[in-house]
MIMIPA-562152 format. One line per 4 residues: number of its first residue (from 1); their letters; for each residue x, y, z of C-alpha. Coordinates in steps of 0.02 Angstrom, whole numbers. Layout:
BEGIN
NUM) A) X Y Z  ...
This chain:
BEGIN
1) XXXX) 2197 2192 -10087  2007 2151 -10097  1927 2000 -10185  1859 2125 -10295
5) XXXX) 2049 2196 -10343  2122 2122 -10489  2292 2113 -10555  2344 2185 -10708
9) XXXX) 2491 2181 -10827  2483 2335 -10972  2604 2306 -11116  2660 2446 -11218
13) XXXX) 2808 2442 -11329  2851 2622 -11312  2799 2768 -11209  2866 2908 -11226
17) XXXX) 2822 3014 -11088  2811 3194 -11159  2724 3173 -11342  2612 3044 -11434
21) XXXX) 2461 2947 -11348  2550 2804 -11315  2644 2847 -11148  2519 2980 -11117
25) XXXX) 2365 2839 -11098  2486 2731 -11013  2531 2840 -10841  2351 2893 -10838
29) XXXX) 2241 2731 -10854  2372 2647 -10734  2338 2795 -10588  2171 2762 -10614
33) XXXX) 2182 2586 -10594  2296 2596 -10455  2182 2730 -10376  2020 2601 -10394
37) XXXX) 2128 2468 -10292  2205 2344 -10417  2387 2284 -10452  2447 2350 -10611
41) XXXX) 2637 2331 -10661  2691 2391 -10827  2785 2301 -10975  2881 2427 -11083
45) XXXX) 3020 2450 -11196  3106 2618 -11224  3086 2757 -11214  2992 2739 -11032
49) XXXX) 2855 2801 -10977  2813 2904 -10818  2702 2831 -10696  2644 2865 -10526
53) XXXX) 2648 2802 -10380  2594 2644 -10346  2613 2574 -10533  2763 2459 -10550
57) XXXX) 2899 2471 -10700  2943 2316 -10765  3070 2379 -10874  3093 2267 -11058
61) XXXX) 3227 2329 -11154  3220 2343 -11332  3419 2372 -11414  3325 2544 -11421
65) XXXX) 3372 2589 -11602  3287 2733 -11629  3327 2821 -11480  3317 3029 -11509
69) XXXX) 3491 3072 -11473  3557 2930 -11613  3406 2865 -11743  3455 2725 -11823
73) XXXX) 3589 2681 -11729  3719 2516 -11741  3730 2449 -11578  3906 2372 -11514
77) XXXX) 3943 2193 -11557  3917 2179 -11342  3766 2228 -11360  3670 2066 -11437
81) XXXX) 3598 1971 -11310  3492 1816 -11419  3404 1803 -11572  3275 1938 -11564
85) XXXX) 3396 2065 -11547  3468 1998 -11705  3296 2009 -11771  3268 2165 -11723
89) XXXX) 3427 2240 -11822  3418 2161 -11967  3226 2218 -11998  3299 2373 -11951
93) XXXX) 3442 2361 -12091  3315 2299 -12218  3209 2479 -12194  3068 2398 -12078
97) XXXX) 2997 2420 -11903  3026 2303 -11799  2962 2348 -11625  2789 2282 -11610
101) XXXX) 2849 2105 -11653  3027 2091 -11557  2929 2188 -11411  2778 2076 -11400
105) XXXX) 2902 1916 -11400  3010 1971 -11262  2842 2020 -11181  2793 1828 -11195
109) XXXX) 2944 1772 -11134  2953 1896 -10978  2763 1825 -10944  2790 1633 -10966
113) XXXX) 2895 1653 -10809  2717 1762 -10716  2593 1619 -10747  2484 1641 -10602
117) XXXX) 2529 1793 -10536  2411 1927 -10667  2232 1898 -10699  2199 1984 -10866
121) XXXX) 2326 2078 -10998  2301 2213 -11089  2436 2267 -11243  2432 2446 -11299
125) XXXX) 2423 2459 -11490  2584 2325 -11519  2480 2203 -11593  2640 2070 -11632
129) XXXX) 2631 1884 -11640  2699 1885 -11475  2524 1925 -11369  2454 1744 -11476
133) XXXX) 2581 1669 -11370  2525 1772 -11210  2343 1742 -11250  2365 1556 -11217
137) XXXX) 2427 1604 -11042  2305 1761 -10992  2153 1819 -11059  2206 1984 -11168
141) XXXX) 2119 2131 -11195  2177 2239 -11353  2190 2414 -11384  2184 2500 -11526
145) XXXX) 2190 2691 -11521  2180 2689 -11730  2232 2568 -11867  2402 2637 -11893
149) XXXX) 2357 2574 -12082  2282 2764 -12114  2437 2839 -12055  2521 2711 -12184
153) XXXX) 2380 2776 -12322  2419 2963 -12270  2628 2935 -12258  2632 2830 -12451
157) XXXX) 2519 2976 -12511  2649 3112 -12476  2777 2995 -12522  2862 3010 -12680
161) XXXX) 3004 2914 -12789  3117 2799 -12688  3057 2851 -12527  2867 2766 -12594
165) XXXX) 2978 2595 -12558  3056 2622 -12424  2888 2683 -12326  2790 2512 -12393
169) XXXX) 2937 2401 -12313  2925 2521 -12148  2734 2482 -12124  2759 2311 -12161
173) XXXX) 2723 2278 -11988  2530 2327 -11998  2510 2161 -12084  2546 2088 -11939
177) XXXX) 2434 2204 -11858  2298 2139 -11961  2299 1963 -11919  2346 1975 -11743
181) XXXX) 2173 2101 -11726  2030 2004 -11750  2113 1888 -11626  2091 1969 -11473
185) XXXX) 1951 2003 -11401  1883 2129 -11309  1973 2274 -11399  1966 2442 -11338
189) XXXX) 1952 2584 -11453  1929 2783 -11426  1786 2840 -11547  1651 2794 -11667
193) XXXX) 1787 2832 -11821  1905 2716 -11751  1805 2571 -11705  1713 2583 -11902
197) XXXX) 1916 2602 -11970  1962 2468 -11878  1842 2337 -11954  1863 2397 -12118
201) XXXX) 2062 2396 -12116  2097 2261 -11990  1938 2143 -12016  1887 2166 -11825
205) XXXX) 1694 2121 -11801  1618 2276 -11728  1518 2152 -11610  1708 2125 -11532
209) XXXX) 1746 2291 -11489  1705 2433 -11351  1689 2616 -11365  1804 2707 -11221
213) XXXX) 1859 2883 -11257  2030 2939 -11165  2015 3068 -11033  2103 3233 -10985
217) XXXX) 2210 3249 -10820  2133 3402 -10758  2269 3415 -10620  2374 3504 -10746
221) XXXX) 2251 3571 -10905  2140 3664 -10843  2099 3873 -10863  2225 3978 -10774
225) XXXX) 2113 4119 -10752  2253 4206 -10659  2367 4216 -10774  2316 4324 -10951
229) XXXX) 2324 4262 -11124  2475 4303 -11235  2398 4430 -11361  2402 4350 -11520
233) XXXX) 2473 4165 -11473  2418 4010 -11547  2454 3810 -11497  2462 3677 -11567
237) XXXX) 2529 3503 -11507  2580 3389 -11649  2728 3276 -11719  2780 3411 -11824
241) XXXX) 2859 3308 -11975  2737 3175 -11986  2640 3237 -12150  2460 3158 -12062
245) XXXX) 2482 3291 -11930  2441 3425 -12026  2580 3549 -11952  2622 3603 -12143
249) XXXX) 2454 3663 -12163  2463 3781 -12004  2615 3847 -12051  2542 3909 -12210
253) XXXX) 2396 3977 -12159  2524 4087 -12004  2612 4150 -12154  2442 4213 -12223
257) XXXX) 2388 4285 -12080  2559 4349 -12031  2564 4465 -12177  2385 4575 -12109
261) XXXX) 2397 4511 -11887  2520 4534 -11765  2516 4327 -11741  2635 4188 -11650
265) XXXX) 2624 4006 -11645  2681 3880 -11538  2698 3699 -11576  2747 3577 -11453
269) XXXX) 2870 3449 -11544  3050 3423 -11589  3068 3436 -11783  3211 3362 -11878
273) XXXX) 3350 3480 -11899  3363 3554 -12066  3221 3430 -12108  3043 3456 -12205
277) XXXX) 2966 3555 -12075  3105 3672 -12034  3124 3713 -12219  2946 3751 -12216
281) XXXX) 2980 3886 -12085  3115 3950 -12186  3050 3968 -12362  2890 4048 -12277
285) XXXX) 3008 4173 -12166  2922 4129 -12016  3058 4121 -11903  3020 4263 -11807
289) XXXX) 2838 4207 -11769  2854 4010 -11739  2914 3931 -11602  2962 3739 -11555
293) XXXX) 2942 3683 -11392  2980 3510 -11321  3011 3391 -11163  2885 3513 -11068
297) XXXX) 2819 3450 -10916  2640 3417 -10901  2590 3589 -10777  2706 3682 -10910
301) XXXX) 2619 3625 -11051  2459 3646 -10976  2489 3844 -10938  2570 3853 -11107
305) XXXX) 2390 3815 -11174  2272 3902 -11064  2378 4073 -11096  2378 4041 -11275
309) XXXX) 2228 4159 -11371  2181 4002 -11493  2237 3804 -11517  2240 3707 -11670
313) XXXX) 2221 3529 -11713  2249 3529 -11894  2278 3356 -11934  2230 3251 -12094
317) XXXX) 2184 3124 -11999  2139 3077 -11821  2067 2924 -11712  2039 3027 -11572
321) XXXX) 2155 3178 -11526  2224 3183 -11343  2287 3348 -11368  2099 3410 -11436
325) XXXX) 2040 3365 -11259  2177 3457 -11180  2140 3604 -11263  1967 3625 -11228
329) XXXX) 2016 3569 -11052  2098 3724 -11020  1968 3837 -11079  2061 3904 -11272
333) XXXX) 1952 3923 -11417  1999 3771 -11524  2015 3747 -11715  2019 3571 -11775
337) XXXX) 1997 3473 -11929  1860 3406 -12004  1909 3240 -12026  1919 3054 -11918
341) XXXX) 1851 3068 -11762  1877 3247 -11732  1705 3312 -11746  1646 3163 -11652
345) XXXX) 1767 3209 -11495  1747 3426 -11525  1551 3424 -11555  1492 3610 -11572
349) XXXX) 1622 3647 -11463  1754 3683 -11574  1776 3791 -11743  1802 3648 -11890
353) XXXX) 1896 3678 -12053  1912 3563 -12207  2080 3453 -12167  2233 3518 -12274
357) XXXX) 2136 3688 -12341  2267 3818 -12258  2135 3956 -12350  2005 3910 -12241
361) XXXX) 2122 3873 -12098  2201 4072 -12114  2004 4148 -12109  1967 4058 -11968
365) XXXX) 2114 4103 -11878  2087 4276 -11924  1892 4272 -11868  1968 4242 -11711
369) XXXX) 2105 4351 -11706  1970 4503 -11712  1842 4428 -11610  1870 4406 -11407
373) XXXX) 1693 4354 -11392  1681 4219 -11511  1846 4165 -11434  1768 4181 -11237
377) XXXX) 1597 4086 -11325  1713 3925 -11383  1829 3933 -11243  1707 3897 -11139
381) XXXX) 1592 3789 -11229  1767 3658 -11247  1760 3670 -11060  1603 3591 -11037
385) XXXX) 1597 3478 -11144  1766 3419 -11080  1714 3405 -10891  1526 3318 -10950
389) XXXX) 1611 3175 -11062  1818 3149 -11042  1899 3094 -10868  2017 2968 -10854
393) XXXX) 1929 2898 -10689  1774 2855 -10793  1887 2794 -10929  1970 2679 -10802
397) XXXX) 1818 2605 -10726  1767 2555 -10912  1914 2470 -10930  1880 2370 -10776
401) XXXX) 1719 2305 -10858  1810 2258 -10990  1953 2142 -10908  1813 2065 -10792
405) XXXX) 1717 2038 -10974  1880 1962 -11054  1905 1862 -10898  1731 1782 -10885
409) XXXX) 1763 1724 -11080  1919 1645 -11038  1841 1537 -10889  1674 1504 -11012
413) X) 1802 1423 -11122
């Protein structure tokens, strides 16, 4: 390893693999890393994430309570190994979250026993009291993808009754969030939108932060030129019960244009059984023309994509938009939402539509039904823009400028 090389511990306290940002950033920044020549090992609790050779797993288990195949779960008396796990459970009994904390003190303990062997942390989006602890042992850079206080306006919006309550005591862990922010510094955020929500919600001075958008692996979403578009097929990647995702919305607007097109859609998540989303599909008879798709692998998903005729992004809200990149990556028209950082990340490049407004969202949809040249004209205008702007080994050597920044403060001190 070169003097130049440093050594790097990432901290995420889940990362999943297959959907959200979380695990998704994770693999790809550490290849980068890894790829640039520096030590990077890992810190996550369940689920996993994926990562490639070279990048070292240092596994820190959670009592994973919220595992897919039993949400919720009561774990075995066996099963408690110290007070945090009792910590854990009982926030869990008492309707709250408790993963960034119990994950970020477990982190610091794992770390205490590490002193001298990592030159610079950085925690993805946890953001518990734990990293004040780690920040007395390494310098710590943050990252903070968006304030998950909008998702906590968006969710208590479409809340109603009881379920108001039990949302508020969820999110009670953004307070946390709040404090523990303007703490670290650098932080890393993903767009313009983000870093302005971020002072505003978490009290972050914007002098603290720095501007790195994510990048697309373009081993896997790219055009497949060789391979035709499914007539009538559109995308869509999204957490299809989460209410800030904007998956209702599309569904409507499919209905409308069901009624007059010969239309499909696609959407890439795993909804609740018999829950909001799948009654939604029901009460609009759409079960012949919507699909759900999940635990796709990467080269899947990508040709899932590029032989789709249109992708949408119809969220309410968004602090960047992974999947947005991937789209335009592989060459399909896009439709996205107004809204967040959305138009910052699409440009021109991408047909926008007022969030929510499944009206607007149906006309569009139908404008490009009818019209293969307006679809060829975005396709390939996402492309560019894409390849000029969003690569993960830019987004990686960025990074590196900001450890060596965070590290430099540390020795000022």
């Amino acid at each position: 390893m070169s003097t130049d090389s440093l050594r790097i511990a990432l901290l995420s306290y889940r990362s999943k693999p297959t959907c959200g940002g979380q695990g998704v950033y994770l693999r790809h920044l550490s290849r980068e890393l890894v790829a640039l020549g520096h030590h990077v090992e890992v810190f996550s609790g369940q689920p996993y994430p994926e990562l490639d050779e070279g990048v070292i797993l240092r596994k820190v288990p959670s009592l994973d309570l919220y595992r897919d195949e039993d949400p919720f779960r009561t774990p075995r008396l066996g099963e408690y190994r110290d007070w945090i796990d009792l910590l854990e459970v009982g926030t869990m009994w008492t309707a709250g979250f408790p993963e960034p904390l119990t994950f970020t003190l477990r982190a610091h303990r794992e770390l205490k026993k590490r002193v001298g062997d990592f030159d610079v942390v950085q925690d993805n989006q946890t953001l518990g009291y734990g990293l004040l602890g780690i920040q007395k042992l390494f310098p710590v850079v943050g990252t903070i993808h968006h304030p998950i206080s909008v998702d906590r306006r968006i969710e208590l919006e479409a809340a109603q009754g009881v379920k108001k309550l039990t949302m508020r005591r969820w999110y009670g862990f953004v307070k946390m969030q709040a404090k523990v922010a303007p703490r670290l510094n650098p932080i890393l955020t993903v767009s313009e939108s983000s870093l302005a929500d971020i002072h505003r919600d978490f009290n972050v001075p914007q002098a603290n932060m720095r501007l790195i958008p994510l990048g697309v692996d373009t081993r896997y979403f790219h055009p497949r030129p060789d391979k035709p578009r499914r007539k009538g097929s559109i995308v869509a990647v999204a957490s299809a019960d989460s209410p800030m995702k904007g998956v209702a919305t599309l569904l409507r607007a499919v209905a409308k244009l069901a009624t007059e097109r010969d239309v499909n859609l696609t959407v890439v998540s795993r909804p609740t059984p018999g829950g909001p989303t799948e009654q939604l599909v029901q009460e609009l008879s759409l079960q012949d023309r919507v699909r759900f798709v999940h635990g796709i692998s990467d080269d899947e998903l990508g040709e899932l994509i590029a032989t789709s005729e249109i992708s949408v992004v119809p969220s309410l809200y968004e602090g960047f938009s992974l999947p947005a990149v991937e789209h335009m990556a592989c060459g399909t028209p896009l439709v996205a939402s107004r809204t967040g950082a959305l138009p910052e990340v699409v440009g021109d490049a991408a047909v926008q539509v007022s969030p929510g407004d499944a009206e607007e969202l149906a006309a569009v949809l139908r404008r490009l039904h009818d019209s293969p040249e307006e679809r060829e004209r975005v396709g390939r205008a996402g492309y560019d823009r894409v390849m000029e702007r969003y690569t993960w080994h830019v987004v990686a050597k960025k990074t590196v400028e900001a450890y060596r920044e965070a590290i430099a403060a540390r020795r000022s001190r």
